[in-house]
GULUM-16293 format. One record per atom (N, C-alpha, C): z, x, y. Coordinates in steps of 0.05 Angstrom, whole numbers, padded with zeros to 5 digits, always signed. Example, Ala and Ser with C-alpha at 12.3 -4.5 7.8 and 13.67 -1.06 7.14 Angstrom:
+00156+00264-00114+00156+00246-00090+00156+00264-00066+00142+00257-00045+00143+00273-00021+00157+00258+00001
//
This chain:
-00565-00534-00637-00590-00519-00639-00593-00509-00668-00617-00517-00682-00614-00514-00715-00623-00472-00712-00621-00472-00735-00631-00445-00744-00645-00437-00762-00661-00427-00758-00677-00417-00774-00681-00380-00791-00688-00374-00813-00683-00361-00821-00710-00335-00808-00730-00343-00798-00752-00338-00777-00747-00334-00752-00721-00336-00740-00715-00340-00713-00691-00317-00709-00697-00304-00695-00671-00284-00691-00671-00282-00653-00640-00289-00649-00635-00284-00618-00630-00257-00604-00641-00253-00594-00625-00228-00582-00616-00232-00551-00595-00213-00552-00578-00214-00530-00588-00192-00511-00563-00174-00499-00564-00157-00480-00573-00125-00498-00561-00139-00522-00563-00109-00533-00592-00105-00547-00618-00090-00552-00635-00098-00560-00631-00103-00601-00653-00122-00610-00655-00125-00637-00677-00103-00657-00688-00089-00632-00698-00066-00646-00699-00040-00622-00675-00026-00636-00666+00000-00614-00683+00021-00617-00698+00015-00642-00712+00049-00647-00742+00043-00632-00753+00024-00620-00764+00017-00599-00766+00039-00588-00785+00060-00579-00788+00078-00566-00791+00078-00523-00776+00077-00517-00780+00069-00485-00792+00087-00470-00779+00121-00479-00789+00142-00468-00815+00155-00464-00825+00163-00456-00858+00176-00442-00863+00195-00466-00877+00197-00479-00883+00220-00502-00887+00241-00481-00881+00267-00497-00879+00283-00488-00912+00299-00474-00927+00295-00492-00957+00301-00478-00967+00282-00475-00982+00287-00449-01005+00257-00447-01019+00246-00457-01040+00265-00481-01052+00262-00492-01046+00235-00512-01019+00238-00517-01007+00215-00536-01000+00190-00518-00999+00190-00493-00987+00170-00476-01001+00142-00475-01019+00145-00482-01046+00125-00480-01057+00115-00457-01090+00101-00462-01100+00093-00439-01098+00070-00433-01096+00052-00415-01096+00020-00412-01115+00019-00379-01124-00003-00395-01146-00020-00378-01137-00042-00373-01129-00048-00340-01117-00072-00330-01144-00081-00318-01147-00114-00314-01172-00126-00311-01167-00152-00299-01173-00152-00267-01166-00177-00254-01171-00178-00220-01162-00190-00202-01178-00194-00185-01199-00217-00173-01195-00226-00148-01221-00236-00142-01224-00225-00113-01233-00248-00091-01236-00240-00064-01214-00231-00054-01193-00247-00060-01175-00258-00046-01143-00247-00059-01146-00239-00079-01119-00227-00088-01124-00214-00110-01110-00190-00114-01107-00165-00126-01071-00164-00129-01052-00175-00130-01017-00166-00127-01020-00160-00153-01026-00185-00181-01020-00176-00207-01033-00145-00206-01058-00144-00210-01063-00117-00214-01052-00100-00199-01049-00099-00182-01027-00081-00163-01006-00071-00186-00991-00092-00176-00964-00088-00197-00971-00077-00222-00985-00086-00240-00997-00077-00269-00991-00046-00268-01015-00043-00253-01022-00013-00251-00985+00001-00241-00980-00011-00223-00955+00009-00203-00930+00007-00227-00926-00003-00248-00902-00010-00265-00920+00014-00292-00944+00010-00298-00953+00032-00324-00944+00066-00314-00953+00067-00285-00957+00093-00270-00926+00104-00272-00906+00081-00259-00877+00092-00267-00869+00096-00285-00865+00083-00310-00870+00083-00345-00873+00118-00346-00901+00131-00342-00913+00141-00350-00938+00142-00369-00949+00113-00370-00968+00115-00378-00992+00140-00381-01002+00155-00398-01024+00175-00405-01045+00174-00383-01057+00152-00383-01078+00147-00365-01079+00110-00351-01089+00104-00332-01093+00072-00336-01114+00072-00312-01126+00050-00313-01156+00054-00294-01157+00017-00288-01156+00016-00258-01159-00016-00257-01179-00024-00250-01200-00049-00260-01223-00058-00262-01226-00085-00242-01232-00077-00218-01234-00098-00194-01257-00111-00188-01271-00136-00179-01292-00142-00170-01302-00133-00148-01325-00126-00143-01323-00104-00121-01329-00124-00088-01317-00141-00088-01311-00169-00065-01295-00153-00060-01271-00130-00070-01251-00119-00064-01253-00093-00054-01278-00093-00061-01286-00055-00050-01285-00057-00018-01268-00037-00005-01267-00039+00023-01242-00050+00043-01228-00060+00020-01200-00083+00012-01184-00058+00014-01183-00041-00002-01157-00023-00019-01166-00001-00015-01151+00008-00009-01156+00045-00010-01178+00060-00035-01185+00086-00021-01207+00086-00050-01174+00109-00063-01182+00100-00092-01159+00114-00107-01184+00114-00125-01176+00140-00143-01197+00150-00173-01191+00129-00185-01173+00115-00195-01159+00098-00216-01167+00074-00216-01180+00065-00194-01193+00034-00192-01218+00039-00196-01236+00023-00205-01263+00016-00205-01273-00008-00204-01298-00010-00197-01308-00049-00196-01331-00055-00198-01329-00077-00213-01353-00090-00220-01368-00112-00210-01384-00120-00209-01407-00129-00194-01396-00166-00194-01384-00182-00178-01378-00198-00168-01402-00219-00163-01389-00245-00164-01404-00263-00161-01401-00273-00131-01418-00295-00134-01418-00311-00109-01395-00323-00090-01371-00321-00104-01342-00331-00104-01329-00307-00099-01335-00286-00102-01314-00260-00111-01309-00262-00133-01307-00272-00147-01300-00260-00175-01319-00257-00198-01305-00247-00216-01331-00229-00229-01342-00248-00242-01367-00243-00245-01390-00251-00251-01406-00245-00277-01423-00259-00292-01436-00254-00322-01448-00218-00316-01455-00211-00288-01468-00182-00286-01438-00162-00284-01420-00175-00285-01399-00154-00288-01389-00148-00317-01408-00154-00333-01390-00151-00369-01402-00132-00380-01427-00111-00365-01432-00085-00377-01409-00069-00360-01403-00063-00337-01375-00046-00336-01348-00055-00342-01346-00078-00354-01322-00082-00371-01336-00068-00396-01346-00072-00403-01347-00060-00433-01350-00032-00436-01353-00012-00411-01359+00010-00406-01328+00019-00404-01315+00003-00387-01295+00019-00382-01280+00009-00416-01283-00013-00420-01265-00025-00445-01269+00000-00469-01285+00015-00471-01290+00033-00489-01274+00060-00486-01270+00063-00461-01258+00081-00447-01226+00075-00453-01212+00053-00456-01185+00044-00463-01179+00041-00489-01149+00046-00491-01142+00032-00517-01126+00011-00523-01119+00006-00500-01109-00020-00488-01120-00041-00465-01123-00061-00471-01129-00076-00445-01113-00107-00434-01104-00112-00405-01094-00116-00393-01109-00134-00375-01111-00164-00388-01120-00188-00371-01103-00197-00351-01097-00190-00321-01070-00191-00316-01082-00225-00285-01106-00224-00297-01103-00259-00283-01110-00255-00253-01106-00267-00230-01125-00273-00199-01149-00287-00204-01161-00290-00228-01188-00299-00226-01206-00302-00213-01189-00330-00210-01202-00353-00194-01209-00377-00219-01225-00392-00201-01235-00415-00221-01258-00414-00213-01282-00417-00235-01314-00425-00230-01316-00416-00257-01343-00432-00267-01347-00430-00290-01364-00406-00296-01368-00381-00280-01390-00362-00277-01367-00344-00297-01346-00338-00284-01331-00325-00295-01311-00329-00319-01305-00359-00325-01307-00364-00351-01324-00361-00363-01352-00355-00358-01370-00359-00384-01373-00327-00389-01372-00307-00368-01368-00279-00369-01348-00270-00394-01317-00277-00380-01307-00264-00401-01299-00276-00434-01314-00303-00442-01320-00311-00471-01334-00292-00477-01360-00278-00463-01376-00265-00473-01361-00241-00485-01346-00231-00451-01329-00207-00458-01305-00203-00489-01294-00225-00496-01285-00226-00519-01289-00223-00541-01315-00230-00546-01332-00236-00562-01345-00202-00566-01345-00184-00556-01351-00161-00552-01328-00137-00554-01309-00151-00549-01282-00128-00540-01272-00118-00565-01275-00103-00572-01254-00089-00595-01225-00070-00594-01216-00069-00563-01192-00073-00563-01170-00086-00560-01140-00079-00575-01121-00099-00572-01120-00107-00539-01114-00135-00538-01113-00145-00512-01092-00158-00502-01082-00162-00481-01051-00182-00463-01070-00201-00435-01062-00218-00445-01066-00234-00420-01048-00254-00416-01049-00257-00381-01025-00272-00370-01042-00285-00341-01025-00310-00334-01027-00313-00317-01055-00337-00320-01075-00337-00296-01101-00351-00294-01120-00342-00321-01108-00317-00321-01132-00311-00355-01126-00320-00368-01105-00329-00381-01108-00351-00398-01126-00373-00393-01118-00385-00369-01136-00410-00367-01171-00405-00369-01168-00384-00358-01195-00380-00354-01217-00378-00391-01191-00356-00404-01201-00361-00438-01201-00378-00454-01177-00403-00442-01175-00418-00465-01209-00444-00464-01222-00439-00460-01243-00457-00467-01263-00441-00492-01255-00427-00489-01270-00411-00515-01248-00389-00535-01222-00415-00533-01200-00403-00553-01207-00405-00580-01228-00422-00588-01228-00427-00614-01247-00400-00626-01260-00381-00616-01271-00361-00625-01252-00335-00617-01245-00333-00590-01217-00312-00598-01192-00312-00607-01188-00333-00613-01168-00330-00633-01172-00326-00654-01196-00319-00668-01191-00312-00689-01209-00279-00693-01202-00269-00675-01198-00242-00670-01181-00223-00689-01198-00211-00705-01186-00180-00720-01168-00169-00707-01176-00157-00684-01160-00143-00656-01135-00156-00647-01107-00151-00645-01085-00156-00633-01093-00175-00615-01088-00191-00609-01082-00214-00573-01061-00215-00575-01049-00208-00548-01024-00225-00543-01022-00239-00517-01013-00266-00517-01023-00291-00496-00990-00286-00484-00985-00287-00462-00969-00290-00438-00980-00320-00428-00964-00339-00443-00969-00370-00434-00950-00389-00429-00951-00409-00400-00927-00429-00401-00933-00440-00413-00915-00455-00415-00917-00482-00426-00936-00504-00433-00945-00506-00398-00970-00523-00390-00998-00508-00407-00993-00482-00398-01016-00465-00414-01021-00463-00449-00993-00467-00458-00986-00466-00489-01006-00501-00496-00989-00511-00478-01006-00540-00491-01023-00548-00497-01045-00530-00469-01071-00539-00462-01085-00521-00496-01074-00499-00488-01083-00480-00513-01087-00493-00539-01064-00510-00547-01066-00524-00577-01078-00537-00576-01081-00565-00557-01096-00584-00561-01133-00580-00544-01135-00550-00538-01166-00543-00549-01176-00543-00571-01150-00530-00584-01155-00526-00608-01156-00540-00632-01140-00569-00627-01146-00590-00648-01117-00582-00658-01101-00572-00654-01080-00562-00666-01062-00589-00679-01053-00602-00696-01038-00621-00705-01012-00623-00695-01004-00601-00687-00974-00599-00670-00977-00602-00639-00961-00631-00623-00971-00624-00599-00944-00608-00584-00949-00593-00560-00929-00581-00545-00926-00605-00523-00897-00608-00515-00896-00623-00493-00872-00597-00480-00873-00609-00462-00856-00598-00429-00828-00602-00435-00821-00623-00454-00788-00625-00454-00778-00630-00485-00797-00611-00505-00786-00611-00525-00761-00603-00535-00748-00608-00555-00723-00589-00562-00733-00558-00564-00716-00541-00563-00726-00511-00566-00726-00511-00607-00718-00524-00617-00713-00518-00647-00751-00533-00654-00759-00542-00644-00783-00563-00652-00799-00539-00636-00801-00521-00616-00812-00498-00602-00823-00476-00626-00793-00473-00633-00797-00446-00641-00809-00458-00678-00804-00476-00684-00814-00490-00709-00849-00493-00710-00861-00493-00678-00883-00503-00669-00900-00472-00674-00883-00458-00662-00896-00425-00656-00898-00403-00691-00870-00422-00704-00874-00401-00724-00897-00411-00735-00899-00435-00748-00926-00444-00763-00950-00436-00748-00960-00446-00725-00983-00435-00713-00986-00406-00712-00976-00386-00706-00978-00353-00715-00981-00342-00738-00975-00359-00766-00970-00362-00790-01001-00372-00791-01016-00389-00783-01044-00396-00774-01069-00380-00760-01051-00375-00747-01069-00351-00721-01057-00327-00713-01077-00307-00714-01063-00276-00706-01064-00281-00685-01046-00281-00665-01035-00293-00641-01009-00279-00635-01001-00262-00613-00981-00264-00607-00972-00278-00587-00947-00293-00583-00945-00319-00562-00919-00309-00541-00925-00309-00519-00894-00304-00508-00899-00327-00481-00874-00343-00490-00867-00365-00471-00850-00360-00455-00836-00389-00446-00811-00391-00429-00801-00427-00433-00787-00426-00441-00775-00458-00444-00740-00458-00447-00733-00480-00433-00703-00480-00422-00687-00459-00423-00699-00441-00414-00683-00421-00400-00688-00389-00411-00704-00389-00440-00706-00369-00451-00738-00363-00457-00730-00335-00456-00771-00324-00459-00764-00322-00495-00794-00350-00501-00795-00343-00532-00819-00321-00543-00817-00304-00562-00835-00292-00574-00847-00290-00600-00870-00298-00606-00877-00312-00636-00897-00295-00642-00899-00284-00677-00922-00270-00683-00917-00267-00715-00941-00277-00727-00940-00280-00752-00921-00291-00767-00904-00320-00752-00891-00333-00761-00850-00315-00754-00847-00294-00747-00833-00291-00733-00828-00293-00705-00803-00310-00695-00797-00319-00674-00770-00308-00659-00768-00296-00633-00752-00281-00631-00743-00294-00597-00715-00302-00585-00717-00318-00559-00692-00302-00548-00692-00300-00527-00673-00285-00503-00670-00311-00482-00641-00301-00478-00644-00318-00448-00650-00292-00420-00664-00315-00411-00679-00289-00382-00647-00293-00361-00630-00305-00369-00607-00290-00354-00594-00264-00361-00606-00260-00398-00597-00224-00396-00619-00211-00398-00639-00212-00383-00656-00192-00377-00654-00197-00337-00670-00177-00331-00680-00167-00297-00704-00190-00290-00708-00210-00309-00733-00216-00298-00719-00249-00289-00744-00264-00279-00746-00287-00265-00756-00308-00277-00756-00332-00268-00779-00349-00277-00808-00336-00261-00803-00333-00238-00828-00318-00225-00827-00288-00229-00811-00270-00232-00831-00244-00240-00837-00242-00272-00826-00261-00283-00830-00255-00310-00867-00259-00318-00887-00271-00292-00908-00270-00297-00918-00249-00275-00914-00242-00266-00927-00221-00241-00936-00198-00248-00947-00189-00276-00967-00167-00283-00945-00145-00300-00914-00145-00284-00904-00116-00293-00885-00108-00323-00877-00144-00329-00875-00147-00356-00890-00139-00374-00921-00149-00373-00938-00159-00388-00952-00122-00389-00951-00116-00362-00963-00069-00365-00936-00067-00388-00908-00072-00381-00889-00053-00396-00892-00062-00418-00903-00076-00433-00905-00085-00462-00931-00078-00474-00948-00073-00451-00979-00055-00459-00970-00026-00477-00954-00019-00451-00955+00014-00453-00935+00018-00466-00914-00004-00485-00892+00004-00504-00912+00004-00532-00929-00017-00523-00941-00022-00551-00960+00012-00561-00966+00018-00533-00979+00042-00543-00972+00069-00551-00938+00065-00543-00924+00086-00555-00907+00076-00574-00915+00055-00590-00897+00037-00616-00915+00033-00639-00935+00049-00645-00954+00035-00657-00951+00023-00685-00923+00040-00693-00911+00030-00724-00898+00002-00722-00892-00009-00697-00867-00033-00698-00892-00063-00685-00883-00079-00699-00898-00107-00689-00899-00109-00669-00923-00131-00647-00920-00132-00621-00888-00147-00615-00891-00174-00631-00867-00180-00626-00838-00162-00625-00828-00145-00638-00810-00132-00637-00812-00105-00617-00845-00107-00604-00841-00084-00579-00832-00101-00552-00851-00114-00551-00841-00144-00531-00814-00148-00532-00798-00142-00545-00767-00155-00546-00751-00137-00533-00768-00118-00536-00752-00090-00526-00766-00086-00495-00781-00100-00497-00803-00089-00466-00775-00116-00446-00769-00129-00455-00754-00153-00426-00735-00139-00431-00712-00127-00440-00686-00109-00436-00697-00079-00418-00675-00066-00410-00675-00052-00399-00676-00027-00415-00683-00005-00408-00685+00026-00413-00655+00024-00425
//
């Protein structure tokens, strides 16, 4: 496996300890995050999202449901919802209370259920296209964004994409990208792939390929194996990674995403 001078591994021990994990001491500093997902039929990511910030200690966090869901879930202050389409999921009339509550956050949290229909792809292009806070998405939101990647990615505002493989691929070759991703590349031709493209695009990228979650941003590349972290091939997408790297980033604001992310898959 070649090396690169761009590429640093980390193990069990973290590569950036001064990473802050702990709850600031007032709330006021804790920050707000806006998790955003849902359709008729499933709510778990946001579930989780929300139930992993709340233990954290997150400042505040408020989850943004289609309201196909209202009647579903207990009423809690902390949820709210927006106006749903024909499918359950949200709809082009749900992107004035995203942007209501989006103003209200300082973080936001695409944590995926979608669905598929093109009502709600064309919703949240719009929503992007509007959002002026840093954003995470994982899961179906990706798919759901990447048809109109070629205008958020080139976003002022932080992104950071939670994408497989299949998702990484589709992503580049929307994009015309000259590098293609395949499913069984070497990891040295991966991480060669990720530093140039971030070096291209303000993008932060966090994968998973033969065995390790990679993390790319501004041409630094940083890879763990998920045998020394708590996570899975399956929880590593299930909402509670993707909240604990929200709400590190919001109490990290001096250190890159990538190097909060590195610290968000190790443990306390």
């Amino acid at each position: 496996m070649a090396d690169f001078d761009y590429w640093k591994k980390q193990k069990k021990q973290p590569l950036f300890p001064n990473v802050d994990t702990w709850q600031p001491e007032q709330r006021r500093f804790a920050g707000k995050l806006l998790i955003i997902g849902g359709n008729r039929g499933a709510f778990f990511a946001a579930a989780k999202a929300m139930e992993t910030a709340n233990k954290m200690g997150v400042g505040d966090v408020r989850a943004l449901l289609p309201d196909s869901l209202r009647g579903k879930l207990p009423k809690v202050p902390e949820i709210y919802y927006a106006k749903a389409e024909a499918s359950g999921a949200f709809g082009k009339s749900a992107i004035q209370e995203m942007l209501l509550q989006t103003e209200w956050a300082e973080m936001v949290l695409i944590v995926g259920d979608l669905g598929k229909n093109a009502e709600t792809s064309i919703a949240f292009a719009k929503y992007m296209k509007l959002c002026d806070k840093p954003v995470f998405v994982v899961r179906d939101g990706v798919d759901v964004l990447t048809p109109d990647i070629m205008n958020w990615s080139m976003r002022e505002v932080p992104m950071t994409v939670f994408a497989t493989m299949s998702q990484l691929q589709k992503m580049l070759r929307t994009m015309y990208y000259p590098k293609v991703i395949t499913l069984s590349m070497p990891m040295n031709q991966l991480i060669e792939t990720l530093h140039k493209f971030t070096l291209s695009y303000a993008l932060t990228i966090v994968t998973f390929h033969e065995g390790q979650i990679v993390i790319a941003h501004d041409g630094q590349v940083i890879s763990e194996e998920i045998g020394d972290t708590d996570y899975t091939q399956i929880t590593l997408w299930e909402g509670g990674l993707q909240a604990r790297a929200a709400v590190l980033s919001l109490w990290n604001r001096e250190f890159t995403s990538e190097q909060v992310i590195a610290r968000a898959i190790l443990k306390d």
